[in-house]
N, C-alpha and C positions, 0 to 999 in steps of 0.2 A: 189390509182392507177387510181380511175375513174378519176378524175381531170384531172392528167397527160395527159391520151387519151383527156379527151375535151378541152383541151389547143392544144395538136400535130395535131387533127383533126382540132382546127380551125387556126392552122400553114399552113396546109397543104392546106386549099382553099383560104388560100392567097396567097401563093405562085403555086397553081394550075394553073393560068393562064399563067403562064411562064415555069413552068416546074412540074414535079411528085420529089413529095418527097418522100422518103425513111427514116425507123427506118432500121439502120445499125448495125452489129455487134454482144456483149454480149446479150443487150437484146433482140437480136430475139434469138437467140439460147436459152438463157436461157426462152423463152414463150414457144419454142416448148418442151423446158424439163419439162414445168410445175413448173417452182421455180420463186422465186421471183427474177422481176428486177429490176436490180438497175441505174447508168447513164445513160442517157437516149443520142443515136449518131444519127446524121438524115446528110442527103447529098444531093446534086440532082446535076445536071450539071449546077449551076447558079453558078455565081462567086460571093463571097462577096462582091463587091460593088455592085452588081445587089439587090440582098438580103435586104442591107439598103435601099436602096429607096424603097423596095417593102414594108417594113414593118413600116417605117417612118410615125410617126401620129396615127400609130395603139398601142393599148396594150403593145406591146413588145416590147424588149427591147435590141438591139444589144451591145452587147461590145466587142473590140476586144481580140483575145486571142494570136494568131501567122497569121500573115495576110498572112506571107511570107508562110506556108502551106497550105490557105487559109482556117483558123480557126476562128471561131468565138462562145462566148457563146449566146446564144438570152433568154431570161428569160423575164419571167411574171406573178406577184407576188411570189408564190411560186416555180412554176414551170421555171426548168433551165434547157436545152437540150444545146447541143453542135452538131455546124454548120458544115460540110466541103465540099466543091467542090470536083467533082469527080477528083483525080489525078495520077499521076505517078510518083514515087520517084526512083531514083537512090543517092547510095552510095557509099563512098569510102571501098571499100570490103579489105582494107590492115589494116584498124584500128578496124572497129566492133563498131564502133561511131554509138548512136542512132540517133541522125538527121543525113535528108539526105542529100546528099552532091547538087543535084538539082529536085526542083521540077516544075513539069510542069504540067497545068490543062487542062482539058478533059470531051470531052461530050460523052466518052465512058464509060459505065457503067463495061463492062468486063476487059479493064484496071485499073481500081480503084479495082477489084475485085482481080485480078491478083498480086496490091502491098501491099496486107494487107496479117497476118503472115499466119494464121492459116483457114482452109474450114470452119470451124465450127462458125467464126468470117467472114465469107465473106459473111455471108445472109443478102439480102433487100426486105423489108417489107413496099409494098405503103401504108401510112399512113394512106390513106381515103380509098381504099378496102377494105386493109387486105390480096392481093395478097404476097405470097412470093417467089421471084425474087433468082434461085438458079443455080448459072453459074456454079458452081464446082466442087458440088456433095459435099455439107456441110451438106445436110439433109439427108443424107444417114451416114455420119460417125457419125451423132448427135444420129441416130437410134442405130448405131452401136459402140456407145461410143468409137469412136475412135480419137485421134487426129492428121493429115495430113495438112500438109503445103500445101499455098494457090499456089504456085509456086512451081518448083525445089526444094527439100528442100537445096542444097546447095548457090542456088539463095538467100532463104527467108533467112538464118543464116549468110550466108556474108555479108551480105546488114546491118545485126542488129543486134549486139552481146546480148542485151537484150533480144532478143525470145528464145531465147534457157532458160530462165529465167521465162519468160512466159507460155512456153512449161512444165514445172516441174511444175508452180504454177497454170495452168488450171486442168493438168493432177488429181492433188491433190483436186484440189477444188471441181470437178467435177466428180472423180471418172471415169475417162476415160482411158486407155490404150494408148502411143502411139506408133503411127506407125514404127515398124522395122527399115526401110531406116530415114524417119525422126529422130527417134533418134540416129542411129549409125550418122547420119551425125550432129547435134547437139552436139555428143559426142569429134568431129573433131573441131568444133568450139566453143566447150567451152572456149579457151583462150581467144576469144574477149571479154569474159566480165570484163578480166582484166584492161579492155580499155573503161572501163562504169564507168559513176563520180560514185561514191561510193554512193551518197543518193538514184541517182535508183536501186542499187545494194540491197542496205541498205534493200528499200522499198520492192523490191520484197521477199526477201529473211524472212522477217520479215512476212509477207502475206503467203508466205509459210508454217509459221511455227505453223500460227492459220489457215489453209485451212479447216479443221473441222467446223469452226465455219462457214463458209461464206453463204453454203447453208444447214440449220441444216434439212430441209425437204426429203433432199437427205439418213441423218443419214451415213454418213462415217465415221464410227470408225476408228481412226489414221490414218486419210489424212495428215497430218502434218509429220507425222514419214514418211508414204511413199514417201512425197515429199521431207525430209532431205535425204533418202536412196537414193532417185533418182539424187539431186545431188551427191553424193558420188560415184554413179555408172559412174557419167559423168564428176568426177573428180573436180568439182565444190568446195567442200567441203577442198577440199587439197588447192584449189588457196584463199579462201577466209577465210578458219578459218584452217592453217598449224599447229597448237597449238592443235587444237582437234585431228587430225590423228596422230601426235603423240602418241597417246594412242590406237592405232588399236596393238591387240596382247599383249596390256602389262598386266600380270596376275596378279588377286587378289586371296587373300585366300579362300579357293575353302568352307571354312565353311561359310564365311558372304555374299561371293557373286556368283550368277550364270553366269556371261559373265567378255568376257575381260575390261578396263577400255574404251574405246571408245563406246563399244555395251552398256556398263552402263548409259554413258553420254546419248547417245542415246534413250535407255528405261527409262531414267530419265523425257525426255524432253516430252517421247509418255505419263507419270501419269502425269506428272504436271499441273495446270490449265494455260488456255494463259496465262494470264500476266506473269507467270514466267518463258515461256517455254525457252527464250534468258539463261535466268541462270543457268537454269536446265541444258542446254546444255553445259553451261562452267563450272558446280558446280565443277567436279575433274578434271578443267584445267589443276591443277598445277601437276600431281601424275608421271608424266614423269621425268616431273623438276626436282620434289623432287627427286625420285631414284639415278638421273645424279649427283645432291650433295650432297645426304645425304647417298645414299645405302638404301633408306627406304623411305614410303609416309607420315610417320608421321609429317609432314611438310606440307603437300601438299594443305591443306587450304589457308596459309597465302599466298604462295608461286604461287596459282591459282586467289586469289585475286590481286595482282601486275601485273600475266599475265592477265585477265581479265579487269583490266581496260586501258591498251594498244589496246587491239580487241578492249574494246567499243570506245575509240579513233579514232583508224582505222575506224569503223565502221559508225563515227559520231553521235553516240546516243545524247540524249540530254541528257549536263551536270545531271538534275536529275535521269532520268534513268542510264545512266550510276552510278552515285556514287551508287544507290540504289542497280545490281547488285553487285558490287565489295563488297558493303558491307553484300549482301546473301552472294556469296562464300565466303568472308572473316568468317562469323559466322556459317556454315551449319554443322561442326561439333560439337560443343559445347552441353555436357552434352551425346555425345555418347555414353557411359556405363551405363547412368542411377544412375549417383552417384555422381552428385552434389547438395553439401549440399542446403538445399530448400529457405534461405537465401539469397545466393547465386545470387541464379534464380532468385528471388523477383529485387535484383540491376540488374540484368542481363534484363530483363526486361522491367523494368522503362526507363533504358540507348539507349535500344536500339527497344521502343515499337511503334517508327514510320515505323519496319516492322515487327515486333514479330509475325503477324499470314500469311504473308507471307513467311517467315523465317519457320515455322513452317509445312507451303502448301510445302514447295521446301524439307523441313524435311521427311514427309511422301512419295514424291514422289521417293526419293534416297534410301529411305527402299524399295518401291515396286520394283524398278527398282534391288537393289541388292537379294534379295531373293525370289520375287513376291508376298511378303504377308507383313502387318505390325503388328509385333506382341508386340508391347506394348503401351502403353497412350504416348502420347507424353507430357512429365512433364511441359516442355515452355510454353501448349497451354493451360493447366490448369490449372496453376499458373499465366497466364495470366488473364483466365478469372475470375479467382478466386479474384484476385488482382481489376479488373472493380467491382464486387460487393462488395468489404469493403470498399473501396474508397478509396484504397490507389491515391495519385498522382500519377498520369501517366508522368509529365513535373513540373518545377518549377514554370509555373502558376497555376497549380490545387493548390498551399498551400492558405492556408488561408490566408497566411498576403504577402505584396513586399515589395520592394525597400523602399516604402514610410512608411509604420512605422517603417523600418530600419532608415531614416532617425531621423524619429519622435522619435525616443530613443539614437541618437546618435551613430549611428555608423558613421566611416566613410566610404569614398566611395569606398575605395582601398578593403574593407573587405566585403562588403554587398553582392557582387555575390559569393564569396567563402561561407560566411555564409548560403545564401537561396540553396544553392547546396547541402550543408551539412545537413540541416534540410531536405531537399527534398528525399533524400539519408536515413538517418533515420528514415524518416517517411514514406518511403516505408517499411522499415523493422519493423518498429511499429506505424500502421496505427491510432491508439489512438490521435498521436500527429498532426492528421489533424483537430487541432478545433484552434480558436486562441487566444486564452486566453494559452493555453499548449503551444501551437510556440512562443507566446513571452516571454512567460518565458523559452523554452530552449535557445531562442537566446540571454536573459539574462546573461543565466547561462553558455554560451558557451562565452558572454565579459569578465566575471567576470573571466575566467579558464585563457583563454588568456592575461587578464591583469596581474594574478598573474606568466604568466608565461615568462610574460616578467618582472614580478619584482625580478622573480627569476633570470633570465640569468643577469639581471644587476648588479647585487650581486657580 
C-alpha cells in the first residue's frame, strides 16, 4: 500500500498545477473503515485530453478505457488507478440500462457527487492532504453503517437497474443496514435488472455470494446468506433463479431434514465453502420437478442436474464451471445410506476424482444444512484419500505402461483405449497391478481371452 500512496502522491503534484485531485469512492470509505483497499478511483475537473498532455514524458502511463465517460486507466509499473472527469449522467429511466444515456462533464465537484449511487461511495479525499471532501453526509452513514443513495433513491435506481445489485452486495460485504425508503424503493425497481446483460447480473450476483470473504477483517459470519436473503426479500431471486423458489414450502421428511426445500438450498449454500457455494445453491434444483413427475424426489438429482445446467447457461458461466456444477448436482447423492459396497467407491472415485473432494465439501454441507450436524465419515472422502496413499491410478496416465507398448506388443489401435481403460479400472480395484511388468502381462492375458473369444464366436 505504501507504494500506491507514493505513486497517487506524486500523480497528484503533477496534476496539481491545473487542478486538485481526488481518491474517490470505495477506497475512501473503506480507509475510514479501517479495511483494506482495493481499486484504486481518482477525479478532478480536468478532462482527459488535459490529463495526457499533463502526464506525457513522465512515468505514467495513460490508456484509454471509455473516453466517451471520460475514463481513463493511468498506471505505473505496478501501480493502476482509474481516471474520471467530474460529470453528470442522465438515463433512460424506462429500460434500467447501465450506461447512461448522456454524459456531460463539469467543474462541479457536488454534481459528480450527486451522480454516483450510494453516500458512502460519494467521499473525496485530496490526495496530497489527506483532506476529505464530504457533500452528502457519507461519513456519517459510514459511522452509522448505513447505506443511503447519493440522490433521491428513486432518481439513483431509475437511472441504474444494477444498483439495486450493488445495494445488496455492499450491504453484505460490509455489514451495513439499508436505509428503509432506499430499499423499499429498490424493491420497486428490482425489475430493471431484468434489463442488465446477464454478465453484470452474473458478476454481481456471484460477489454476493462469497461477500464473507471480501473484507475478512470485518469477520461477517454469513454475509453471503444475508445477501442471498436480501435478494429474495426484493424479489430478485424469483426474476433470476425461478427454479430455486420453486422449492419455497415444499416439504421434506421431517426425520432427515429441519427446513423446507428452498430454506435447505439456502442453508446449504451459508456451510458450504465459496467455490461451491453457485451449487450448493442448485444442489436440490430438481426436488419440485421431480414431485411434478414422479410423486416423489427420489429422482430429483439427475432431474436438478439438467435444470442446472440450463441456469448455468442462462447465467453464462464458463463452459468449465458450468459442466463441473451440473456434475456436483448430478453426483451429490451417491452412497447416501452408507451402503455402498467399498469397490464400488474405489471405481466411483477414480471416474470422477477430478471433483471427489469437492463433491465431497458440497456432501457435508447438504448434511449440515438438512439436520445442522454431520454425523457420519464421509466413506467418498476416505476412500479417496486412502486410494492417494496406495497409489492406486487416479486417470489412465498414472498406469505404468501407454499407448506405446500397446503398440510395441501389437495391439491394434481400435482396442488400445478400451484396453488401458480397462486395466486402469482394474487397477483401481487391485492397486498391486500398478507395476509394469504385472500391466503387461494382464494386457496379455486380456488379447489372449479376446482372441479366443472371437475364435469362439467364429465357430
Amino acid at each position: 500500500m505504501a507504494e500506491k500512496e507514493d505513486k497517487l502522491k506524486l500523480l497528484a503534484s503533477l496534476i496539481k498545477p491545473y487542478a486538485t485531485l481526488y481518491e474517490v469512492g470505495g477506497a475512501v470509505r473503506d480507509e475510514l473503515l479501517g479495511i483494506e483497499r482495493f481499486d484504486i478511483d481518482v477525479c478532478s475537473k480536468l478532462r482527459v485530453e488535459d490529463v495526457k498532455k499533463i502526464l506525457l514524458n513522465t512515468d505514467f502511463v495513460v490508456s484509454d478505457k471509455n473516453l466517451r465517460m471520460g475514463t481513463v486507466h493511468i498506471s505505473c509499473g505496478k501501480f493502476v488507478c482509474e481516471y474520471t472527469t467530474f460529470r453528470t449522467d442522465s438515463y433512460d429511466t424506462a429500460s434500467g440500462e447501465h450506461a447512461p444515456k448522456d454524459v456531460a462533464f463539469t467543474t462541479d465537484m457536488s454534481l459528480d457527487a450527486r451522480r454516483r449511487d450510494f453516500k458512502c461511495n460519494a467521499l473525496y479525499k485530496d490526495v496530497e492532504t489527506g483532506e476529505i471532501v464530504d457533500l452528502l453526509g457519507g461519513i456519517d452513514d459510514i459511522k452509522n453503517k448505513i447505506i443511503s443513495t447519493a440522490d433521491e433513491p428513486s432518481v439513483v435506481f431509475e437511472a441504474d437497474g444494477l444498483r439495486v445489485l450493488r445495494m445488496v452486495r455492499f450491504a453484505a460485504e460490509l455489514g451495513f443496514e439499508v436505509e428503509k425508503n432506499t430499499f423499499e424503493t429498490a424493491r420497486k425497481n428490482a425489475w430493471r435488472v431484468k434489463d442488465l446483460a446477464v454478465e453484470r447480473v452474473r458478476d454481481e450476483f456471484e460477489k454476493i455470494l462469497v461477500a464473507d470473504t471480501k473484507h475478512k477483517e470485518l469477520g461477517l459470519k454469513n454475509a453471503h446468506i444475508r445477501g442471498v436473503e436480501m435478494l429474495d426479500e426484493l424479489g430478485i431471486i424469483d426474476m433470476l433463479l425461478p427454479e430455486l423458489t420453486t422449492l419455497k414450502d415444499v416439504e421434506q421428511p421431517k426425520k432427515y431434514h429441519l427446513y423446507d426445500a428452498f430454506n435447505h438450498s439456502l442453508k446449504a449454500c451459508e456451510y458450504a465453502p465459496p467455490r461451491l457455494r453457485f451449487a450448493a445453491l442448485l444442489h436440490d434444483v430438481g426436488k419440485a420437478e421431480a414431485i411434478r413427475q414422479n410423486g416423489n424426489m427420489h429422482d430429483h438429482a439427475r432431474i436438478g442436474a439438467q435444470m442446472a445446467d440450463e441456469i448455468c447457461k442462462r447465467f453464462k458461466l464458463p463452459t468449465a464451471k458450468r459442466k463441473r456444477i451440473v456434475k456436483l448436482v448430478a453426483l451429490h447423492m451417491t452412497d447416501i445410506n452408507g451402503d455402498t459396497k467399498a469397490a464400488k467407491l474405489r471405481r466411483f472415485v477414480a471416474i470422477n476424482y477430478d471433483v471427489i473432494f469437492d463433491l465431497c465439501d458440497l456432501m457435508d454441507a447438504d448434511a449440515m444444512a438438512s439436520s445442522g450436524k454431520i454425523d457420519r465419515e464421509n466413506r467418498i472422502r476416505n476412500i479417496a484419500i486412502e486410494m492417494q496413499k496406495d497409489g492406486s491410478p487416479l486417470s489412465v496416465k498414472d498406469l505404468k505402461i501407454n499407448g506405446n507398448d500397446l503398440v510395441n506388443i501389437g495391439v491394434d489401435e481400435k482396442s488400445r483405449a478400451k484396453i488401458l481403460n480397462a486395466l486402469w479400472l482394474d487397477t483401481v480395484m487391485n492397486p498391486v497391478l500398478n507395476d509394469r511388468d504385472k500391466a503387461l502381462a494382464y494386457v496379455e492375458k486380456r488379447i489372449k481371452q479376446q482372441e479366443k473369444r472371437q475364435k469362439n464366436n467364429s465357430k
